[in-house]
Structure formats: C-alpha cells, structure tokens
C-alpha positions in Angstrom: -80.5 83.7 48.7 -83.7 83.7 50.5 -84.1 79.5 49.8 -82.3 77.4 47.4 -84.9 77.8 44.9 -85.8 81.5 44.7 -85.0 82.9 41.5 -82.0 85.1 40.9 -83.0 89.1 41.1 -79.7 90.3 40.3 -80.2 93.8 38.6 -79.0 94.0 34.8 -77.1 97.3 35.8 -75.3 95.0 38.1 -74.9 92.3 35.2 -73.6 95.4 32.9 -70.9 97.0 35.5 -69.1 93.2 35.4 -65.9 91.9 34.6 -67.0 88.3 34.2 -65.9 85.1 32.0 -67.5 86.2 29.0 -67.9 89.7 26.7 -71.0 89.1 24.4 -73.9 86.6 24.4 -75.1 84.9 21.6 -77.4 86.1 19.2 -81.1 86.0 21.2 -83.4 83.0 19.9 -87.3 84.5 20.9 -86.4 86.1 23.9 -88.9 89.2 24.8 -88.0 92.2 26.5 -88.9 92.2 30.2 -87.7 88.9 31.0 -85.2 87.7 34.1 -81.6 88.7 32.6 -80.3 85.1 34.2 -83.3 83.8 33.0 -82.8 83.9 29.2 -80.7 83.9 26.4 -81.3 87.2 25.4 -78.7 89.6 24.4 -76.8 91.3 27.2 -75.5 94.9 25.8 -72.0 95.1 26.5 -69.7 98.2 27.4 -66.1 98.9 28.0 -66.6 97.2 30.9 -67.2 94.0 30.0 -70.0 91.7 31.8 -70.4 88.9 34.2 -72.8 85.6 33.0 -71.4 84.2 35.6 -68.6 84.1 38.3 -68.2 85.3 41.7 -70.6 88.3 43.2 -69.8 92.2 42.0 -67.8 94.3 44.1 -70.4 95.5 46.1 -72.8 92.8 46.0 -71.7 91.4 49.0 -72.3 94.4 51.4 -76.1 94.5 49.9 -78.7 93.4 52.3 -80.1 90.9 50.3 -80.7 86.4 51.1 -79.5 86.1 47.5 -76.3 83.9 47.3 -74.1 86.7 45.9 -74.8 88.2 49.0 -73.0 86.0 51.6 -69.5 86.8 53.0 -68.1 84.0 51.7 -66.5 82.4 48.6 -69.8 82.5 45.7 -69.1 81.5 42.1 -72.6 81.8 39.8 -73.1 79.8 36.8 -76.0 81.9 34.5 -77.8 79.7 31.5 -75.7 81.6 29.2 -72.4 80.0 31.2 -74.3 76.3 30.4 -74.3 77.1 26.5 -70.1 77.4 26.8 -69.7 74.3 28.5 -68.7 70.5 27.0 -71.1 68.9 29.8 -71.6 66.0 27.6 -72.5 62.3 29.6 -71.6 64.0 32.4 -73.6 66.7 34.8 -70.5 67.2 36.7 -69.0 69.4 34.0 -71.5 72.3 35.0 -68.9 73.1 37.7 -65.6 72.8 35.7 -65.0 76.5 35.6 -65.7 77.0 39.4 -62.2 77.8 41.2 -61.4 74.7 43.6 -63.9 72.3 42.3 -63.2 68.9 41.2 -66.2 67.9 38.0 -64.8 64.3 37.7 -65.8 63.0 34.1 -66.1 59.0 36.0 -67.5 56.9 32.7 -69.3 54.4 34.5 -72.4 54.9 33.0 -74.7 57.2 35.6 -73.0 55.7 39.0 -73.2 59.5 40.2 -72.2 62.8 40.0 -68.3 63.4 40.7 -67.7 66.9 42.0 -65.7 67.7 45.0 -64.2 70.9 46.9 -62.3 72.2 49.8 -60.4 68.7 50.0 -63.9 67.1 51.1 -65.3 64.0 49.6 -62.5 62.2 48.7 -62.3 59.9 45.7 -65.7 58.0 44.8 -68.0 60.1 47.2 -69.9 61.8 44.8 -70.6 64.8 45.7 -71.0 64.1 49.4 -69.9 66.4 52.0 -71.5 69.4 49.6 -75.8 69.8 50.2 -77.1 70.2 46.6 -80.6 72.1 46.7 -82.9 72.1 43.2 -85.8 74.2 43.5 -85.3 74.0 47.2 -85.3 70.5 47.5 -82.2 68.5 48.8 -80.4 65.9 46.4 -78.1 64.4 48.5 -79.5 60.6 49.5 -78.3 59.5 53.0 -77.2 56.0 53.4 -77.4 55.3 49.5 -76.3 51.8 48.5 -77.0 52.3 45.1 -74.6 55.1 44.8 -71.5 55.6 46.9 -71.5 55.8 50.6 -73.8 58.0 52.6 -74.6 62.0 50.6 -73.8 60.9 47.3 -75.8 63.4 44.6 -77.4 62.3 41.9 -78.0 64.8 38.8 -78.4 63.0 35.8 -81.9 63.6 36.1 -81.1 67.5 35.1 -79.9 68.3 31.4 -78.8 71.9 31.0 -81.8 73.0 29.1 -83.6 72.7 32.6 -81.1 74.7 34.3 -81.7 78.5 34.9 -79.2 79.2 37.6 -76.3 77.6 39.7 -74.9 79.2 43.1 -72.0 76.9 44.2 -71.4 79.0 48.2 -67.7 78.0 49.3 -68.1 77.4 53.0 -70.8 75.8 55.3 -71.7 79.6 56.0 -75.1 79.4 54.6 -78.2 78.6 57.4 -80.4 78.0 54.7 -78.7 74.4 53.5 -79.0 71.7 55.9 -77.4 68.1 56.0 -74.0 67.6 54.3 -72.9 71.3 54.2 -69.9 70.4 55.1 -67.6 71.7 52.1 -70.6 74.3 51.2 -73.7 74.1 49.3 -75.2 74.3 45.9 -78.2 76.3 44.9 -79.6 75.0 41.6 -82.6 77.0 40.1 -84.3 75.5 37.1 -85.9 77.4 34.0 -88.8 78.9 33.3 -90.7 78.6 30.4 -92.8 81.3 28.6 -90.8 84.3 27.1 -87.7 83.5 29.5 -86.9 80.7 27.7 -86.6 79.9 23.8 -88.5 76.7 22.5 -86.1 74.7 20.2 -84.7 71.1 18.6 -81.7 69.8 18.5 -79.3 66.6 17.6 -76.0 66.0 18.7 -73.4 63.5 17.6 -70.1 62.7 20.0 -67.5 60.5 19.7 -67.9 56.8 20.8 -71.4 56.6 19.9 -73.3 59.6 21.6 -76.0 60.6 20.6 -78.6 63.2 22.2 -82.2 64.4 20.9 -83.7 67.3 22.6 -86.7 69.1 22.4 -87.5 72.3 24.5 -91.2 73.4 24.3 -91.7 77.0 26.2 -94.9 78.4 25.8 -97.3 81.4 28.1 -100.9 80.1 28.2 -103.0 83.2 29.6 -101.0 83.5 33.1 -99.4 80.4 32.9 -95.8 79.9 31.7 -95.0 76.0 30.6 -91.4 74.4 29.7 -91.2 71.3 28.6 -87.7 69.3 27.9 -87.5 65.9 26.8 -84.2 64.7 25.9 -82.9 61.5 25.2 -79.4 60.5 25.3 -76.9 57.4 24.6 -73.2 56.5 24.4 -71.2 53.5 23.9 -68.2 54.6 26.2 -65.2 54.4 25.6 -64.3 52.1 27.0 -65.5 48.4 26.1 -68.2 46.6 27.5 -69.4 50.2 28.6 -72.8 52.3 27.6 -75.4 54.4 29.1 -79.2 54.8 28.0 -80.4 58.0 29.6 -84.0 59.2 29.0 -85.2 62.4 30.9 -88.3 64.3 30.7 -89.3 67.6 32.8 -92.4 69.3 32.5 -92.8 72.8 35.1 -95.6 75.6 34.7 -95.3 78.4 36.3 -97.9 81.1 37.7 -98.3 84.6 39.2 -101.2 84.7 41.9 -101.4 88.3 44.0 -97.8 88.2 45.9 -96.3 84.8 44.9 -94.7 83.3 42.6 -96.2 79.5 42.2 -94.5 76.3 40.3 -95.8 73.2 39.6 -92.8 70.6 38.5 -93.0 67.1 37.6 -90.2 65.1 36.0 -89.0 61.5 35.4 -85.5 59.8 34.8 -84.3 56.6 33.7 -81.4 55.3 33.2 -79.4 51.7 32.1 -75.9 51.3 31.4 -72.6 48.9 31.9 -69.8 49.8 33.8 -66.0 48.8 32.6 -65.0 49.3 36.1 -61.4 50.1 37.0 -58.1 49.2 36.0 -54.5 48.6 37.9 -51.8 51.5 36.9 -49.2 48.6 37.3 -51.0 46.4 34.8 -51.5 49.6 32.2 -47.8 50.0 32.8 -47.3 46.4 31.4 -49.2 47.0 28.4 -53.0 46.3 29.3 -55.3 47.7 26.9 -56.8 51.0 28.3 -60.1 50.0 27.0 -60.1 46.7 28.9 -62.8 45.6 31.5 -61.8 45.0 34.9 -62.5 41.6 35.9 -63.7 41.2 32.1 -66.8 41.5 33.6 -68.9 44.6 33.4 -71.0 46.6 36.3 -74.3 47.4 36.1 -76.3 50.6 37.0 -80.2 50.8 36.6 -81.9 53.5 38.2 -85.4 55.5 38.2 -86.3 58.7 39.5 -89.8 60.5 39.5 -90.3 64.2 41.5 -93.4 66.1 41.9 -92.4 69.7 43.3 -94.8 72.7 44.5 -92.7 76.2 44.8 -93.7 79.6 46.2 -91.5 82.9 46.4 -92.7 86.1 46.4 -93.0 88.8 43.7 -91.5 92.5 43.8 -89.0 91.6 46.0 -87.1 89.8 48.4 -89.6 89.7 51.6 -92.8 87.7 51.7 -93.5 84.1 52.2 -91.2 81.1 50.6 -92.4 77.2 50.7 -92.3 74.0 48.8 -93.4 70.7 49.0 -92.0 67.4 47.2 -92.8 63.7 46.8 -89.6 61.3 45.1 -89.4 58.0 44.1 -86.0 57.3 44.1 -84.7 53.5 42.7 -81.1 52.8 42.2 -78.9 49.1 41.5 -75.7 49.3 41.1 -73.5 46.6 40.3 -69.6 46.5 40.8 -67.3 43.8 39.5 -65.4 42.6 42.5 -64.0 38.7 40.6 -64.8 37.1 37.6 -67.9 35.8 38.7 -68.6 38.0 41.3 -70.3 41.5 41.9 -71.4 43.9 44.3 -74.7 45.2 44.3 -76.1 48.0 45.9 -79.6 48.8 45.9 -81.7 51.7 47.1 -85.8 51.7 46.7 -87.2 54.9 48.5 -90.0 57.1 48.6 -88.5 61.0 49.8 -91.5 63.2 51.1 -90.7 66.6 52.6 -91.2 71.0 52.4 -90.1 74.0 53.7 -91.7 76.8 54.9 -90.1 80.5 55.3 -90.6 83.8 55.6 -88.4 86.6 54.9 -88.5 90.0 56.6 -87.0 93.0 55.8 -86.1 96.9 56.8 -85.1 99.2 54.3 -81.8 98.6 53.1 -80.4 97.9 56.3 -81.7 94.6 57.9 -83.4 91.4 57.0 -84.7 88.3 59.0 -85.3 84.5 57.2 -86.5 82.1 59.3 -88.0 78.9 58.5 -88.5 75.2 58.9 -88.1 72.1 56.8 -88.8 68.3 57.5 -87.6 65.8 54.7 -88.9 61.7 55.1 -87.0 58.8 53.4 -87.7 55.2 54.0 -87.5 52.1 52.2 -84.7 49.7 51.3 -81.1 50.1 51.3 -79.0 47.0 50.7 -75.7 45.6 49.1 -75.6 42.1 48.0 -73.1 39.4 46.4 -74.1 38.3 42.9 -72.5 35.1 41.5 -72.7 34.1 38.1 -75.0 37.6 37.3 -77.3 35.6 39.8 -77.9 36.8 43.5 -76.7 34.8 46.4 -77.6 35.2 50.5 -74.7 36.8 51.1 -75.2 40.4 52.0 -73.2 43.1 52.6 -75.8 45.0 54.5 -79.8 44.8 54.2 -81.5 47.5 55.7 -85.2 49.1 55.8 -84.9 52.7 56.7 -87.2 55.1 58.2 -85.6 58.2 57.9 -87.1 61.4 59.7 -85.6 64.5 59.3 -86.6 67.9 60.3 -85.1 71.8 61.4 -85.6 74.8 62.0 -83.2 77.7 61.2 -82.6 81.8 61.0 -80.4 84.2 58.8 -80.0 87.8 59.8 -78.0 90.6 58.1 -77.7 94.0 59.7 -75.8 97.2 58.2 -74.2 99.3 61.0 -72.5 101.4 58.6 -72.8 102.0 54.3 -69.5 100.4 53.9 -70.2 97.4 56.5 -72.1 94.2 56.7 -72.5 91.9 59.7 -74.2 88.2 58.9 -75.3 85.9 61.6 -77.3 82.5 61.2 -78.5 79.3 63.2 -79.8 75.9 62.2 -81.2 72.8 64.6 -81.6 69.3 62.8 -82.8 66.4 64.5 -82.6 62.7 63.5 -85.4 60.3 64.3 -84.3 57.4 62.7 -86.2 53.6 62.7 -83.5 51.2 61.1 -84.7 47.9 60.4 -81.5 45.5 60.0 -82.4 42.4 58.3 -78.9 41.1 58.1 -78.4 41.2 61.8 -81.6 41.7 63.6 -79.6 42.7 66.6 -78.2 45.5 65.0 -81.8 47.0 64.4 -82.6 50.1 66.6 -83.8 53.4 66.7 -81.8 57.0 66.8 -82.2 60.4 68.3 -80.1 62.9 68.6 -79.8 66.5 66.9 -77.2 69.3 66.2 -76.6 73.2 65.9 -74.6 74.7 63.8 -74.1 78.5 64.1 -72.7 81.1 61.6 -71.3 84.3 61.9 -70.0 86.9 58.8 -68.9 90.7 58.0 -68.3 92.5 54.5 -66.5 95.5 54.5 -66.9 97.6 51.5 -63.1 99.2 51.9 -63.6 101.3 48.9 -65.7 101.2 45.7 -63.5 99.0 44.1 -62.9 96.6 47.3 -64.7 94.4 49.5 -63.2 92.0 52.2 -65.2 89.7 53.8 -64.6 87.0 56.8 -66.9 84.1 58.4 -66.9 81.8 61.1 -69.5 78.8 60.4 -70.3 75.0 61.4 -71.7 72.5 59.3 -72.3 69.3 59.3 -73.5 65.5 58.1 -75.7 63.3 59.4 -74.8 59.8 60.6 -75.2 57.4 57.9 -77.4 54.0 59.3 -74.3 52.0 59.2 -72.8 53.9 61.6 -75.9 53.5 63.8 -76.4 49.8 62.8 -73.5 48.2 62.0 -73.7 44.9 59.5 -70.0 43.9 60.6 -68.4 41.1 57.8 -70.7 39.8 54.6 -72.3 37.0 55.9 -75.8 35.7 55.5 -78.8 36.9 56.7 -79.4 36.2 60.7 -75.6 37.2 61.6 -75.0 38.5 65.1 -74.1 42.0 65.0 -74.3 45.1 67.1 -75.6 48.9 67.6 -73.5 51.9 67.8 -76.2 54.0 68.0 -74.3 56.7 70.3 -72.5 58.1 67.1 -73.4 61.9 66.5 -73.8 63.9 63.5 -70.4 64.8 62.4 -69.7 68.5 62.3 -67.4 71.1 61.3 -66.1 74.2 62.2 -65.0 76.8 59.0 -63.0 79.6 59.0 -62.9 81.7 56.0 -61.6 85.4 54.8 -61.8 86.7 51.3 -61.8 89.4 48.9 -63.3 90.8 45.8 -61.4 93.5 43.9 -61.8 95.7 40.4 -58.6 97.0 40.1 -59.0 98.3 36.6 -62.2 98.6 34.5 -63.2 95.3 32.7 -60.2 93.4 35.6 -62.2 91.4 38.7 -59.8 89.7 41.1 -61.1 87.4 44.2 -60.0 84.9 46.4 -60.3 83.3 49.5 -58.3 81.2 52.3 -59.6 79.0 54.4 -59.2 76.4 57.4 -61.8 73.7 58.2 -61.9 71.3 61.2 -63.7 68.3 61.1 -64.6 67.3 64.4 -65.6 63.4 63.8 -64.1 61.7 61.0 -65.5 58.4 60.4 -63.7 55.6 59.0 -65.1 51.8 57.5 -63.2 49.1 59.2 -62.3 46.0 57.6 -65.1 43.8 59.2 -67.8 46.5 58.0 -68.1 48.5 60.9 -67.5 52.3 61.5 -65.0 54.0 64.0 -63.6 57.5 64.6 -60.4 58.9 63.9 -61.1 62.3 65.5 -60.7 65.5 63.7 -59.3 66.0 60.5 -58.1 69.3 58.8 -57.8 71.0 55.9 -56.3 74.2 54.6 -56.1 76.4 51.2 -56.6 78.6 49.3 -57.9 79.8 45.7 -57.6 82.9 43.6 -59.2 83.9 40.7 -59.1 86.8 37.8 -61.1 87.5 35.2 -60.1 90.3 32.0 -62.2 91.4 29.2 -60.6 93.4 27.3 -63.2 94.6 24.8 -66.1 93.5 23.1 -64.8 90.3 21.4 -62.1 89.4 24.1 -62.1 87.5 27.7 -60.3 85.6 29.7 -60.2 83.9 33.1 -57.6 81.9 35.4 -57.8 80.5 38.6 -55.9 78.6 41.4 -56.9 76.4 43.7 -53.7 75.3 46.6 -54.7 73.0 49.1 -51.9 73.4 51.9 -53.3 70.5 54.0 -55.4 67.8 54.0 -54.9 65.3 56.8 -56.6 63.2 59.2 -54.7 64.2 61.9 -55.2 60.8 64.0 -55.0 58.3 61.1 -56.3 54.5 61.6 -53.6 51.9 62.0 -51.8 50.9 58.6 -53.4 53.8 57.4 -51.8 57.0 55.9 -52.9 60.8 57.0 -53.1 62.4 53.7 -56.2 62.7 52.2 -56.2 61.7 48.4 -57.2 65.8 47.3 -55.2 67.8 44.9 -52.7 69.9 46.3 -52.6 72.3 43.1 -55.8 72.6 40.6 -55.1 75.1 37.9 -58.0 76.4 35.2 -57.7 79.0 32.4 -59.5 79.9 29.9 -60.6 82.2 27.1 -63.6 83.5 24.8 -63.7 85.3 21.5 -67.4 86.4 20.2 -67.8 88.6 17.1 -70.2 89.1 14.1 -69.5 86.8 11.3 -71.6 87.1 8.0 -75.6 87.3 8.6 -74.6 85.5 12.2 -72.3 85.4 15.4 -69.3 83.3 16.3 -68.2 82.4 19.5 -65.1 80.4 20.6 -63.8 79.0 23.7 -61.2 77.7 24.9 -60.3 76.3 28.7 -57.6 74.4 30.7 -57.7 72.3 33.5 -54.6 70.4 35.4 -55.2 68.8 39.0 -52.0 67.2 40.5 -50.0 66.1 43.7 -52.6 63.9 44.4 -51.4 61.3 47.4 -52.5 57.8 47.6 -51.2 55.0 49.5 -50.3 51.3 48.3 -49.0 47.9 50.0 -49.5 46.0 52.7 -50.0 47.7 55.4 -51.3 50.1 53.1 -49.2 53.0 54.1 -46.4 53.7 51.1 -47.3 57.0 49.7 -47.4 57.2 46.2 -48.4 60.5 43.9 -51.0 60.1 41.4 -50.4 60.6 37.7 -51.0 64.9 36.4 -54.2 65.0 35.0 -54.5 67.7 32.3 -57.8 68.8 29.7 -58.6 71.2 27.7 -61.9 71.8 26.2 -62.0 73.9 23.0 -65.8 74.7 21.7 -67.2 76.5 18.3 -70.3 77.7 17.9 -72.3 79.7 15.5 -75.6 81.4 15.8 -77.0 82.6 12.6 -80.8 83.4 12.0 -82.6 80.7 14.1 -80.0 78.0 13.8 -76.8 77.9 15.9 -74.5 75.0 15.0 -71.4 73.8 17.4 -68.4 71.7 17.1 -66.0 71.0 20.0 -63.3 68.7 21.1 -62.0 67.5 24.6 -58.1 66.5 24.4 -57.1 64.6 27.7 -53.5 64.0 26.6 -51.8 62.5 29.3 -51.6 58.4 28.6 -52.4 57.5 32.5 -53.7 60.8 34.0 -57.4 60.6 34.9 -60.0 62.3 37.2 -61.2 59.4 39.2 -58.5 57.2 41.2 -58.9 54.5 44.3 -55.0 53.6 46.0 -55.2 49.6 47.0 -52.4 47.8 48.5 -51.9 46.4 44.6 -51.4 50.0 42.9 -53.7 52.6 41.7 -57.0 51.8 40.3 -58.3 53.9 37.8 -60.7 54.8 35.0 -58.3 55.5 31.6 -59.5 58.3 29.7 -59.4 58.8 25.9 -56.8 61.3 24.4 -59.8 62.8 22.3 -63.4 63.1 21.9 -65.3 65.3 19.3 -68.5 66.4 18.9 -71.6 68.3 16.8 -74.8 69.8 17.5 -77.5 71.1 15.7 -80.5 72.9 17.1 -83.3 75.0 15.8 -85.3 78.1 18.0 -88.6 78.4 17.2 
C-alpha cells in the first residue's frame, strides 16, 4: 500500500474471482453505482465462484506491482466494511481482528485500559497491542512510554467505532518499509470511511447483556465536491463483572475532496471515556469458591481518558503514482488506576500533545516497477508518570515521574521490480532516529538526553508458479524504540529527589524475520494460504525488580498458520484456520525466571455464513469458533514452576436481517469454559485472571436513510 492511509483500489473483477469468508452481501442501504467496492455496502454480484470481503490477497495479487498491502510477499489478511457488519465487536475494538489467522483480539473488561490484540507470539500478556505499529489514516497509534496504558507501544482504538472504519490491512511480518516504530510482529493499516454515496447515512440502538447500551448516528452526505461523514455514537455497559462499567462517547467528523490530482481529507474527532475496573482475580481462590464477579482487592480501578485528532490526508487520484502526505495534531490524556491493596492503587498517567506528517511520493513504470520514498517526523512530549494512591487520595510516592520530549523522525524507500510475468522481487529501507529530552522528576539524576538511530532493511520475491499458485518468501528487520525508562531509569518507588541513574546507551531493539508462504485455488470457490515463519529478537528487555531495565539477549520465536476458505454456492461459506506456535522462548532467561513466553502454542478459528432471500428481505447468519490453548505461565517463588493456562474456547453466533431500509440483528457470545479466559498474568501466588461470563446476548436496530 503506497501509505497506511491510501484507500484500497482493489478492482471488483478481482473482488468477484474470490474465494473469501463470505458469499453474498447484504441487501444495499443508498449506495450509488460508481462507488469504491471496499468502500460501501453495496451489493457485490456473486458467481460460482464465490467472493472475497475480506481475507488474504487473490492469487495473483501478490505478483502485481502495486504499494497496496495485498501486494506484499508476506502473510496479508484484509478486513472490508462488509467483514465489520459480521462481527460481535461489542465494548471491545479488539474483536475487529478475531477472524485474522494467528491473532490474539483479547476481550480484557476493564473498562477502555486498551486494546488487546497480539500475533506471532509478540506482546505478551497485558501489552496491548505493542510490538504491532497500528497506522489510521497514516498516522501511528502506538504511544511510546505510555503510563496510562501498559508499558511502552500500547494502542489505543476505542476512539474508532466500526461505522468509521472503511478498511483494515493486518501485514504478518515487519516486511513493510512503510510502518515505522514497533513493527516488530507486523503492522496494521486502518483506512477510515468516506462519506457521500460510499457510505449509507443511518440510526441505530443496540441493547447487550449486562447493561449495554449504544446509540449511533451516521450522517453521509456530497455537498457540491465535498463528501462529509459524520458518526457520533455513544456507548455504556455495566460489565460483568461488579464494581465495573464503561462510559464511552465518540464523535468523528471527515470531509472529503477531489482537487486536480489528489485526493484531500480533512478529519477531526474526539473521544472520552470513564469507567471502573474489577481488576483480576487468583485461579486458586476461584478454585475455592470465590465469586467470579468479585473485585480484586474489593477495590475497583479506574480509567479516564481523552483524545482529540485533527488530520489532513492527500493521495492521488487515477492511480497509484503521485504525491501522498498528511499532517496531524493529538491531544492524548490517559489515568489509569490499578488496585494493588485495599487501600492502595497504581496510577498511571499520560498528558501529551502528538504533532507529526509524512510526505511521499510514489513512482512508477508500466507494470513492471515502482519506487515509494518518503519521510515522516512524529513529536510527543508531555507528562508520563505512575503514582501510589492511598485512600483514593494521591501520596509522594511515585513510581516514575517523567516529562518527555519525544522527537522522532525517518526516512525510508520501497521498490518492486518484475524480471519476469510470473516473478516479483521487493526490496525496502527505513532509517529512524531518536532525539529524545527526558526530564526525570523522580530522580533528577536520571534525567538526560538520547541519540541514537536504526535501519532496518527488507527484502521479498512472489513467484506466480501457475495461475492458481503463488509462493512468496522475505527477509525483513523491524524494530522498537527504547522506551524512556530504559534510558532513564526511576529504580524502586520512592519519593521524589531519589538518587537514580541513566542507561542511556540502550539501542532500539530490533528484529530480524524470516518468512515463506503461499496462496493457492485449488478448486473454484476453494482459497488455501499459509505461512511459516522464524523471528529473532535481538535485545529483549526485561523490568527488574527495583524498576530498572536489563537485557536478556535475543529471544525467538517460530510457527506457523494455515488457512482455507470454501464457498460453495450462493448461500454457503465457510473458513478455518490454524495458527501453531512451535517456539517461543527467551533464549537467555533472567534469574528465577522461566524461558517460555506466555503465547498460545495452538489457536484454532472456524467459521461459517449462510445468506439467502427471505420474504420482501435478506437473512444472513454466522457462525464462528475460536480456542487458544497451551498457554505457559510460571508460579512460586522463584517464579520458575511452569504451569499451563486454562483452554479458552468462544463462539460467536450472529442474525441479521435486512429488509427494506431496516436491518435488525440478534447475536449471542457463549464462553463456556468456567475458568478459561483471554487475558492472564502468572504471579508467584497462581494465575491472575479476568473471569468471563458463559453468555452474553444482544439486539440492534438501525434505519438507512
């Protein structure tokens, strides 16, 4: 893709010859003809051969020049706005990615404490999202050094509801040279809607177990050349669990413009958010007979956060060469508090103003070669601090206390060449630097400055081995910034003037991916993919005890994942995938430490979908299945008796009926396992987790107009 936030120019011919997840799309809801096929909710006309909404690139796609995401030689899954309307997302963003082969969506219920996704055995339990750089519209979500979230990366999406959401590209691999810090894992490309006749207006209520409740509005309108979506959507829930809830109030405004070659957006939106927390519970003490529901601590966290963008897009028009830019201003507040006694939390706290833009230009030759290259700078400064709260009061204890000046900026290229018809060859470069200004207000000591930058290189090929085949290998790095507590370490909670000291030769952590894959159609309406892979991490970085940082070394991890997709007709579809990681170790482990990494070794999903005219309207049904297990954790003291996490199975069934301008849903989500759960933390006293309910239910209503 030529950035993270051009707009998808897959050709309906392409969308047609599919094999994807689902055979027929709803009845259209003021859609015109003309408009972007991933765009829209129109009607897709199906034949024999079924067609792809969403899934992993064509057969073919691949060996096309193109800076799209399908065409990468690397593991791609695409999620289309049509994908969205099959999905029980519900509270939490994260299930956008549930059907994606080897991707963790963690359903955490602590209010909006972040977005739980993981993949590749990266970003382990808790690190929301790290380790994978998340691009909207071309600007990067992950926060570095958040306190108010979880570690250093964590993304944050709650800001997005799925009626803003035109396109997702989740790229398996750091093979990508247009994604920059944290592309470690891979990368995500999200693309938001357009208004005008790509998008439906509508209203619509829905009603969930355990008191959710979400109003909607979607206002798309053309106004001469300008196309306008607006989506306001309000949403609560009392949790399930006690003492829990989240308030959630988004609103997203974007217009959109042709002017001679380019394509121009204007977006602005605002989030807020309040909520408790019930925290975590002790497997031992649910064991013993603790209510699920409980609180931890019986005393509930705490998240408040606000977050307000303003982003300027160009791509061009009739094509993929031309000019590419944006430009963003964020304010970005977060508190988070975590029960950590009975009178005592945690709280972290971010409050930070996020300027930055890219500029790129994309130059072709025919069909057989292409040249991106660009730049991008990103600042962040402001506060980042954690802080002990007594009593719900705060104390002058601190955890850490930083201002941050954060300053970074790179430059990078993507070339693709065809030798041949049948054969593709992919090369790409980045160079970030870090100027960093940390202000430690804990330890004044500890305050310093950093510089220090890093390349990362990738290399690809996709052969086209026959019209139904397509192979495809690469050879990438990635990597992460240093978070500022590895530069400027706060050592033990103490109070503010502590001694303390700088470590500011630590270098961005990189790794080195190897991947080889295919893409197959061995009968019409029959896709088959999958990829294995090997990733080194060269500088794992570990919290000590006393607050401070250290490296293990490298860590590796290994795996693989296969997926197939049928449709056998008009009415019938059905997809499976398997996701094996083989290894996932640090391969130098801490003292009183264990090597295993607390990743699934087997994730299995299936699913199906049946669509067919019923009376004056259409009926569509799915059904999908998820099961993660073999997950390692480690208890006592020395913490290094490995234990195997409880199987964790769901399965999501959804209803939904589109007649005239109405379309009504009902759908259930059956977690039947009485301790199996997404989101677990081993301790020396047992497994922590977050207990699920065994149901939840649900009903919408909404109206196209």
């Amino acid at each position: 893709m030529p950035t993270p936030s051009a707009p998808s120019r897959l050709r309906l011919s392409l969308i047609a010859a599919s094999a994807g997840l689902l055979t027929a799309s709803p009845a259209s809801h003021g859609a015109t003809e003309g408009a972007d096929p991933a765009r829209t909710l129109s009607t897709v006309e199906v034949t024999a051969e079924g067609t792809a909404r969403g899934g992993p690139p064509e057969v073919g796609a691949r060996s096309r020049v193109t800076q799209e995401a399908e065409g990468l030689p690397s593991a791609v899954t695409t999620i289309t706005q049509e994908d969205l309307g099959t999905l029980n997302i519900g509270r939490d963003m994260s299930g956008i990615f549930r059907r994606v082969p080897g991707v963790l969506a963690n359903n955490i219920d602590q209010a909006d404490t972040g977005n739980g996704f993981r993949m590749r055995g990266f970003a382990t339990q808790g690190t929301h999202g790290a380790d994978t750089a998340v691009y909207v519209d071309g600007v990067p979500q992950n926060i570095p050094s958040s306190q108010g979230g979880a570690g250093h990366g964590p993304v944050f999406l709650e800001w997005l509801t799925p009626d803003m959401i035109g396109r997702i590209d989740v790229i398996k691999g750091p093979i990508s040279a247009l994604y920059g810090d944290q592309n470690r894992a891979g990368a995500v490309g999200i693309t938001t809607a357009r208004g005008g006749a790509n998008t439906p207006s509508s209203v619509g209520v829905t009603l969930e177990s355990y008191g959710g409740k979400r109003t909607s509005l979607v206002l798309s309108n053309q106004f001469a050349a300008v196309e306008s979506l607006l989506v306001a959507d309000i949403y609560r829930n009392d949790g399930f669990r006690y003492a829990s809830r989240t308030d959630r109030d988004n609103l997203f405004w974007k217009l959109s413009t042709q002017y001679g070659d380019g394509l121009y957006s204007l977006r602005v939106n605002h989030y807020r958010s309040d909520g408790k927390a019930a925290g975590y519970l002790l497997l031992p003490s649910l064991e013993a007979g603790l209510d699920p529901r409980s609180t931890q601590f019986n005393l509930p966290g705490f998240v408040d956060a606000r977050r307000s963008s303003l982003v300027l897009n160009r791509t061009p028009v009739g094509g993929e060469a031309g000019w590419y830019g944006s430009v963003y201003a964020e304010d970005f507040e977060r508190t988070r508090g975590i029960a950590t006694s009975t009178t005592d939390h945690t709280v972290g706290s971010d409050d930070r103003r996020i300027f930055g833009g890219r500029l790129a230009r994309n130059m072709t030759w025919g069909d057989s070669a292409s040249l991106f290259v660009g730049a991008d700078v990103r600042r962040d400064s402001g506060d980042a601090l954690r802080q002990i709260y007594r009593n719900g009061a705060p104390t002058v204890n601190y955890v850490n206390n930083q201002n941050l000046s954060l300053l970074t900026y790179g430059v990078f290229a993507q070339a693709q060449y065809k030798p041949a018809a049948a054969l593709k060859l992919l090369g790409g470069i980045r160079y970030d630097r870090f100027d960093y200004d940390i202000d430690n207000r804990k330890l004044p000591a500890a305050s310093t400055t950093y510089n220090k930058g890093v390349a990362t290189p990738k290399l690809g090929a996709v052969w086209s081995v026959a019209p139904r085949l397509d192979l495809f290998a690469n050879v990438a790095q990635g990597f992460r910034s240093p978070a500022a507590e590895q530069i400027s370490s706060s050592g033990a909670t103490g109070p503010l003037g502590a001694r303390g000291g700088v470590i500011s030769q630590i270098a961005p952590s990189k790794v080195r991916s190897y991947d080889v894959g295919f893409t197959s159609s061995p009968a019409t309406g029959w896709t088959l993919s999958g990829a294995l892979y090997y990733t080194l991490n060269d500088d794992e970085i570990v919290l000590q005890p006393d607050g401070s940082y250290r490296s293990v070394g490298d860590t590796t991890r290994k795996g693989f994942e296969l997926e197939s997709r049928y449709a056998f007709n008009r009415q019938w579809s059905v997809y499976g995938s398997y996701g094996r990681i083989l290894e996932a170790k640090v391969n130098n482990p801490a003292p009183n430490a264990g090597a295993r990494l607390s990743v699934p070794s087997h994730q299995l999903k299936i699913g199906a979908e049946y669509a067919t005219p019923l009376g004056a309207g259409r009926l569509r049904l799915n059904a999908d299945g998820y099961l993660i297990s073999d997950i390692p954790y480690y208890v006592g003291t020395p913490q290094t008796t490995e234990r195997k996490m409880p199987v964790y199975t769901r399965y999501d069934l959804r209803a939904t009926y589109d007649i005239r301008a109405v379309q009504l849903s009902l759908y259930g989500i059956l977690q039947p396992h009485r301790y199996g759960t997404e989101i677990a933390y081993g301790t020396s006293a047992g497994l922590l987790l977050s207990p699920m309910p065994h149901a939840q239910v649900g009903a919408s209503v909404r109206y196209f107009f």
